[in-house]
N, C-alpha and C positions, 0 to 999 in steps of 0.2 A: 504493500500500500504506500502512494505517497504520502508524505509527513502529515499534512493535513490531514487526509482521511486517517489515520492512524491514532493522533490525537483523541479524535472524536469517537472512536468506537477501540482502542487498546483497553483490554481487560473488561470489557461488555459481555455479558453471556444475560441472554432473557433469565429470569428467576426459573426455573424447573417446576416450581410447585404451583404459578399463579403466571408467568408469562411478564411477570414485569418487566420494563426495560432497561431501568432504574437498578442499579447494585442493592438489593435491602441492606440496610441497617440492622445487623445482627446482634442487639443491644442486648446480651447475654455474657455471665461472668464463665458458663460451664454450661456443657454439652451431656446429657442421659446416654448413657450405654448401653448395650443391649446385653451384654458381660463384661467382665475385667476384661478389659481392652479390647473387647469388641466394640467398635464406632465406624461412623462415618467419616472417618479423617480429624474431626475435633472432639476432645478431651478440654482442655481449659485457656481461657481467653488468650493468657498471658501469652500462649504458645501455638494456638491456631486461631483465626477468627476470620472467618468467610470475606468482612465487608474487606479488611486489611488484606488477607491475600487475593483480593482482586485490586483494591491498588497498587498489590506490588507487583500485579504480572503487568499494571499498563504502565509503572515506571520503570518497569524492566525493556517494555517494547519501544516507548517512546526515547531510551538514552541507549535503543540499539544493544543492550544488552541483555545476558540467559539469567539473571538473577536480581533482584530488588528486594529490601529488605525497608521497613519502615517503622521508624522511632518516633518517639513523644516530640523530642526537637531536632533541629541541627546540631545544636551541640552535643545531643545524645549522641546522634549518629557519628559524631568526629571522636569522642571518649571511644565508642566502641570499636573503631580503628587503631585506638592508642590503648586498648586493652590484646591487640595481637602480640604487643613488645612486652618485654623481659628486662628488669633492670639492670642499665649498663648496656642500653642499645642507643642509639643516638638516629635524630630526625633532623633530615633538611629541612628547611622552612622558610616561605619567603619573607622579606621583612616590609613589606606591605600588605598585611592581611588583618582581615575583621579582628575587632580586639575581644571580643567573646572565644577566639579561637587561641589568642594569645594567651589569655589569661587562664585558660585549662591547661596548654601546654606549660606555662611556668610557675602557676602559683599551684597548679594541682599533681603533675603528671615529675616537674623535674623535685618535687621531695619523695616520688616512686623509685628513684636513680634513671631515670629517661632523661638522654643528654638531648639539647637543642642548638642546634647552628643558625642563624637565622645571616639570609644570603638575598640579593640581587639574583634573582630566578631569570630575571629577562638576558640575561646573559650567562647561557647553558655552559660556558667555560666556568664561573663559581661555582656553578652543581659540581661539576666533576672534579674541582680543585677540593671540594668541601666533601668529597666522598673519603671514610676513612673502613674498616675493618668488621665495626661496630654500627655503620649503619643500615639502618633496614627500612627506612623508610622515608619518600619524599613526599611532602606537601607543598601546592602549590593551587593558588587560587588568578583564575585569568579571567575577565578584567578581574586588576584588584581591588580590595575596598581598603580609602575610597580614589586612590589616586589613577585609579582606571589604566595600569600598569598589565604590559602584555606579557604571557610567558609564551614558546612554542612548547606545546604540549610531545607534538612527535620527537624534535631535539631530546627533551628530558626524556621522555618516553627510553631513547635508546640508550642514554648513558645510566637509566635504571636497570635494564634490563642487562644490559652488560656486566653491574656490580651484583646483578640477584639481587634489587631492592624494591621495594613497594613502591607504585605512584599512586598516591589519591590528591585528584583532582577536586579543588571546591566548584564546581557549576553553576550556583547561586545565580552569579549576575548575570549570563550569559540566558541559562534556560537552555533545555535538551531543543527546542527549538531554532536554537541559532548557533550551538555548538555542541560534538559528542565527542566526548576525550576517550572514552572508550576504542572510538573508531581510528584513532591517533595514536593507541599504546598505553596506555593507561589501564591497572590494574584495577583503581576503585575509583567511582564518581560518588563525590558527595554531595547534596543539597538541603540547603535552608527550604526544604517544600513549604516553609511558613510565604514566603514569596511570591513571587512568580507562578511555581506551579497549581500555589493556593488562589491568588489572585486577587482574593477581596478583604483582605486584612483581617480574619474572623477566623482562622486558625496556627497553632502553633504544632509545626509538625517537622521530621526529618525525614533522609533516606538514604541510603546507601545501595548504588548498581554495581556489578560487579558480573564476569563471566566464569571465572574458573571454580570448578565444583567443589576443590578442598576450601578454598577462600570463602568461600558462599557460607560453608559448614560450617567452619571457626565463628564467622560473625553473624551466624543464624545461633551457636553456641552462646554466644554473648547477648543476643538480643534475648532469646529464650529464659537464662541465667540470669540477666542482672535486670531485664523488667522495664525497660524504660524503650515500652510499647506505646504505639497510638492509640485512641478508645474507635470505636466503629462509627462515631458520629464524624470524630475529624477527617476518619480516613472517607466518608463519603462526602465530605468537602472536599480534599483535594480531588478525588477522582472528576468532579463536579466540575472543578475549577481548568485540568486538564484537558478538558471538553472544549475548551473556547482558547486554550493558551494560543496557538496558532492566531487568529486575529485578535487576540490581544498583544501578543510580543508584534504584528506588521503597525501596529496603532504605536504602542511605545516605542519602537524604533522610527517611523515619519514624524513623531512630535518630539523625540530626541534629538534626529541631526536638526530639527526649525528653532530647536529652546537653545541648542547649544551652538548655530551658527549665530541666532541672536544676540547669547549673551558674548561670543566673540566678539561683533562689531559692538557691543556695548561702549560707552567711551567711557566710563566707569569701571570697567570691567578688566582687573590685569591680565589675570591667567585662566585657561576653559579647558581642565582634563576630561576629554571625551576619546575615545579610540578611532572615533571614526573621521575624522580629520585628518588628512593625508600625509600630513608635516606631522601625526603622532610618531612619536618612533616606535613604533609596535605596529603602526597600519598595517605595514607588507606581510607582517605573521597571521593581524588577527585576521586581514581580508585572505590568506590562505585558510584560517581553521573556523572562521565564526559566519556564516549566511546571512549577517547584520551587527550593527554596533548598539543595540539597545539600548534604553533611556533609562541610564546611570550616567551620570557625569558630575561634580567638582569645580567647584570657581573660588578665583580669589579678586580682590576689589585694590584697585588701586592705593584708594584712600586705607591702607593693609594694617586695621586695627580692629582688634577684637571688640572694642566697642560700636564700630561703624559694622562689623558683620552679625553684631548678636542686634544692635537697630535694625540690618535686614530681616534679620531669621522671626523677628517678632512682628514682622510689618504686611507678612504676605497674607493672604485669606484665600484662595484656592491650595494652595502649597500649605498643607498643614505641617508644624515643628511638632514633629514626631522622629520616635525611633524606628525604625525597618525601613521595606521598601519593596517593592515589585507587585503592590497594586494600583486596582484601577484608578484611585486617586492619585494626586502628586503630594507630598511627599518633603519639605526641607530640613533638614539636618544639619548639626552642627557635631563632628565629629570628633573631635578635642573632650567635647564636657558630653558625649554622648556614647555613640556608638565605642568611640575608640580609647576612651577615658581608664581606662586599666591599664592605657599601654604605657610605661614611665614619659614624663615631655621630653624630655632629651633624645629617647629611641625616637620619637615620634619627628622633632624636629630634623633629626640627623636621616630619615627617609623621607624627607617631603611634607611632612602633615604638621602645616601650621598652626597656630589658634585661631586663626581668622580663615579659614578651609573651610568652605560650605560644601554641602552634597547635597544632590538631586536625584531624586527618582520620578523621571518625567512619568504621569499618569497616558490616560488617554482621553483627555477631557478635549473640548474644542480647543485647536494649540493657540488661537486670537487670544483666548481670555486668561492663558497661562501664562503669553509674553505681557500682554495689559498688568498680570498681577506681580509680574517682576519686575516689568519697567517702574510699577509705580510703587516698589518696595524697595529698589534700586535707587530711587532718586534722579 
């Protein structure tokens, strides 16, 4: 199927019992036997549950891969990748990434003895300068959040495969719609399914895609084990939301390159990290591995003081100051006191990420009244 049709009908089967077209909602803790371990496949929520493994056969088919696995959140889903290591293994890491993802890796994971390298990914010669004995695992998230920072996923891809190390991809900002790291060499795809693939900001959920069946096992072992499952209501949100992601990412990607060619010509306006601008230096990768530049992007304001960007962040009314991002509303954040506030200032500073860094997640409202509500938040 092509991508669209795929979207809209991956992990769809009518109901068996009533023909519905609809996934039911399988709002059940525990499944009746008909003996000790005779059943229909399900015994208890934690570990099977109808509505969740049909979303994870269609976030299995939609990121092109044989296995999906799906957690309470993102962050579940990223712990349970950092629950395959052993202490005294060490992880690549790029050092522009979500600071939720940071803050597990060093305030929770390196008092486990899990060592972290945190590297410039966009330049595959630090991967493999930063490869040692001890590691087994690279993380990398393309675009980054929030400085909309490229990796090549097939580059790293090979220099993993050559040391025998893990690649789990973040997906988040991209969306299986506009890129599949899987199809690039990547061992694991991870997503914020709270996102994009949810789409309406009314659920918090994760996931992890993955092809190879021992790998599937291990982190079916960990989802099973440690619990930090979806309930059947969110998982038939996302599947819900999945349904329409395909014109929703064509909507956020036409009102991404209009807001962030805008705020380029803005005369207020210093600096506009977006991927899709030609002069980005990640263009030539990401228009090899991404089908569009979606509506994520990052500005900085001439006037480059945290009090003239926190006047912005309070000034807008379609662009709600809110935390997340990749639904159908827009979205303004301040990433310093917000999203990335865990990460020390100095890390932050010394990668790019000012006090006065705004981030956007262009919605898909009418793109007229998005620039209206900038311009006139802008000054």
């Amino acid at each position: 199927m092509e991508l669209a049709t795929l979207m809209i009908h991956a992990g769809a089967e009518p109901d068996p019992s009533t023909g519905a077209i609809m996934t039911p909602i399988y709002q059940t803790s525990t499944f009746v036997q008909q003996a000790p371990g005779v059943h229909k496949g399900y015994e208890y929520a934690r570990s099977q549950n109808p509505t969740r493994f049909a979303l994870e056969s269609a976030l299995a088919a939609i990121e092109q891969g044989k296995y999906a696995l799906a957690f309470s959140s993102g962050v579940a889903a990223t712990d349970a990748v950092l629950k395959l290591l052993q202490p005294g293994d060490e992880v690549i890491a790029a050092n522009d990434m979500y600071g939720g993802t940071y803050r597990l890796f060093t305030k929770v994971y390196e008092k486990f003895g899990i060592h972290f390298k945190f590297t410039d990914t966009t330049l595959p010669q630090n991967v493999q300068n930063a490869i040692s004995p001890k590691t087994k695992l690279i993380w990398i998230e393309t675009p980054t959040n929030p400085l909309m920072n490229i990796t090549d996923i097939a580059a790293i891809a090979a220099i993993a495969k050559k040391a025998n190390v893990l690649l789990c991809v973040d997906n988040t900002f991209a969306s299986p719609f506009l890129q599949n790291p899987l199809l690039l060499g990547a061992d694991i795809v991870m997503h914020s399914a709270t996102k994009y693939l949810s789409g309406h900001s009314d659920v918090i959920q994760g996931c992890l895609v993955m092809n190879d069946d021992a790998l599937r096992d291990q982190l079916y072992f960990i989802q099973k084990s440690c619990g930090a499952v979806p309930g059947p209501m969110d998982c038939f949100l996302v599947l819900r939301g999945i349904k329409t992601l395909h014109v929703r990412m064509e909507r956020h990607c036409e009102n991404g390159a209009t807001i962030a060619h805008f705020l380029r010509n803005h005369p207020k306006v210093a600096h506009v990290y977006w991927c899709g601008f030609e002069d980005h230096p990640g263009y030539a990768v990401a228009q090899k591995q991404m089908r569009g530049y979606g509506g994520m992007m990052s500005f900085t304001l001439k006037d480059d003081s945290v009090e003239n960007a926190k006047r912005v962040l309070s000034s807008t009314h379609l662009f709600s100051l809110a935390e997340s991002l990749g639904g159908v509303e827009s979205l303004i954040n301040h990433p310093a006191s917000m999203t990335h506030a865990s990460i020390p200032r100095e890390e932050r500073l010394k990668n790019g990420l000012t006090d006065s860094l705004i981030r956007l997640s262009v919605g898909i409202e009418d793109e007229k009244d998005l620039i209206d509500d900038l311009n006139k938040a802008i000054g």
